[in-house]
C-alpha positions, 0 to 999 in steps of 0.5 A: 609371113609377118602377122598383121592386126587390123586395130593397132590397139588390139595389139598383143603386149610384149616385155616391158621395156628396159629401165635406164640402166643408170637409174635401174640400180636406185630403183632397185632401193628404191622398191625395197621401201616403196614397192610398185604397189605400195598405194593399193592398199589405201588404209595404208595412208597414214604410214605412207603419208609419213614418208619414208626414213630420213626424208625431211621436208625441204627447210626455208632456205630451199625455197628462197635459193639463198635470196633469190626469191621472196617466199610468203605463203598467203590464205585465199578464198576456195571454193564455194561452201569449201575451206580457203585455199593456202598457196604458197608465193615465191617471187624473184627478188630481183627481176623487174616486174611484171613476171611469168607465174608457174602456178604449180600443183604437186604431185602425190597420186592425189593421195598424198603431199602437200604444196612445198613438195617438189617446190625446190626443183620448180625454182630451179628452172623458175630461176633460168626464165625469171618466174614466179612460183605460186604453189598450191595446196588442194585437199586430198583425196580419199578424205576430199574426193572429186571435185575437191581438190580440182576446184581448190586449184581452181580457185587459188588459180582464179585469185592468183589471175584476179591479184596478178599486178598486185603480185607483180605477174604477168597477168597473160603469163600464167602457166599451169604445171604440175607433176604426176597428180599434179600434172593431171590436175594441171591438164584439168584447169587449162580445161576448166580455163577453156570451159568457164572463160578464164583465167587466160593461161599462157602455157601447161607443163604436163609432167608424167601426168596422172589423166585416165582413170580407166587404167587399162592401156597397154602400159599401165599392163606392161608395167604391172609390178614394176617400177613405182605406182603401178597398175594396183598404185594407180587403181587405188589412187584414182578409187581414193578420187572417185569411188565407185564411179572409177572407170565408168562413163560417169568420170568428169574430164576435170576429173581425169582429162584423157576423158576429155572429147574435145581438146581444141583451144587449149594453151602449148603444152609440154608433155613428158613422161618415161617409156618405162611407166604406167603413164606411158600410153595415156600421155602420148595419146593425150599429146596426139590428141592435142594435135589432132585438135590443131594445137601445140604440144611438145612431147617428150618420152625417156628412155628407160625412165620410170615414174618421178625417176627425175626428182629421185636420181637427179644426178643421173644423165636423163633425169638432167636431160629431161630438166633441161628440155623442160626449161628449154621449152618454158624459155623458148615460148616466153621468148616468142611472145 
């Protein structure tokens, strides 16, 4: 007789699930220089912030797509009592104005990068929907914890509305996107929008985002020293944002947004993430969430792929299928309103 359990979240936790068997092959590589929990040690930072052999941060020419941005970087106010903000602004050369904004934040396990990581591929689908990039660079984390580098975003977010004709956007076409850290960090501003009554945002793009702090799904167990950033990577980057108060009642939602009680009034999202990764769980909770509140999300959840597979086997069939069901879905609500 087939045993039941009458909580489904008390459910025992079997195997991981199998990586893409495309991209199992370059995880394997990948591990030998990153191992899943190589940000658990986080006096480990300096090496890691280097980068890895041969990686070179992308020239200026990646960011102009050979004409079809302009590309400046400007400083702006930060927050109060805080340093200014730089961000980073590229503009489609040739589109008639005004134009949609992808405010982006970059991913990094808030530990790590800085605000021309992952810019090239944000053009790329910028470039599909005539867009704008603004990218932001925010304060790391441990030498800035929360609320840091949240209220940095906010900031150049807020700027970046308060100058939209002047930069020739949109001003009620504003989306928040960001990957991984920078996914999280982009769930906090629609939050922060909604709380403090403004900027208006048209959008979130959540990709794989970094949003519970607590750590302790059924994924981030399954997948413990798996893949990359792991159960240990993810406690120590979530400890390097809050201290001590990581996983106690005391964690602000701006901090960590599946903490969040209410999830109403919150602009479309698009949420995607692999089924072979830590954030699994907590990003399709967050995705159900919104819709229990009555709002819109697109949820996405790829098979076999592991953490930020995307930006580092970008050849491989579903690192294309998951670029083009992102761009599909900007396209898709810009072209609804």
């Amino acid at each position: 007789m087939t045993a039941f359990v009458s909580d489904p979240s008390q459910a025992p936790v079997g195997p991981p699930p199998p990586f893409d068997p495309e991209l199992e092959p370059a995880l394997r590589m990948i591990n030998e220089v990153l191992p899943p929990d190589a940000f658990s040690d986080l006096t480990a930072l300096p090496t890691l912030r280097q980068g890895p052999p041969g990686m070179q941060p992308a020239p200026h020419e990646a960011f102009s797509k050979g004409g079809a941005f302009t590309v400046e970087e400007r400083t702006v106010p930060g927050p109060q009592g805080a340093p200014d903000v730089s961000l980073l602004i590229c503009r489609p050369a040739a589109a008639a104005v005004p134009v949609p904004v992808i405010y982006y934040m970059h991913g990094g396990g808030m530990v790590m990068g800085d605000n021309r990581s992952q810019v090239p591929e944000m053009l790329d689908m910028a470039q599909e929907v005539g867009a704008a990039v603004v990218s932001v660079e925010y304060r790391l984390a441990p030498e800035t914890p929360h609320p840091g580098p949240v209220e940095d975003c906010y900031a150049g977010l807020a700027w970046t509305a308060e100058h939209a004709e002047e930069l020739g956007f949109h001003p009620e076409r504003i989306i928040v996107a960001g990957r991984s850290a920078g996914g999280g960090l982009a769930a906090a501003l629609a939050l922060m929008a909604r709380d403090r009554g403004g900027p208006a945002l048209f959008a979130q793009m959540l990709m794989y985002p970094m949003i519970d702090d607590r750590n302790d799904t059924a994924s981030a167990r399954q997948l413990a020293g798996l893949g990359l950033w792991d159960q240990a990577s993810n406690q120590g980057g979530w400890t390097a944002l809050l201290g001590d108060a990581r996983g106690t009642n005391d964690v602000s939602p701006y901090a960590a947004p599946a903490r969040a009680a209410d999830l109403s009034g919150l602009p479309p999202a698009f949420i995607d993430v692999g089924s072979a990764e830590t954030f699994r769980d907590e990003d399709a909770t967050y995705a159900s969430r919104i819709w229990q509140a009555g709002g819109s999300a697109e949820l996405h959840v790829w098979p076999g792929g592991f953490h930020g597979f995307d930006g580092l086997v970008p050849q491989a069939v579903l690192s294309r299928n998951a670029r083009e069901a992102r761009a599909g879905w900007l396209g898709r609500i810009l072209s609804m309103s």
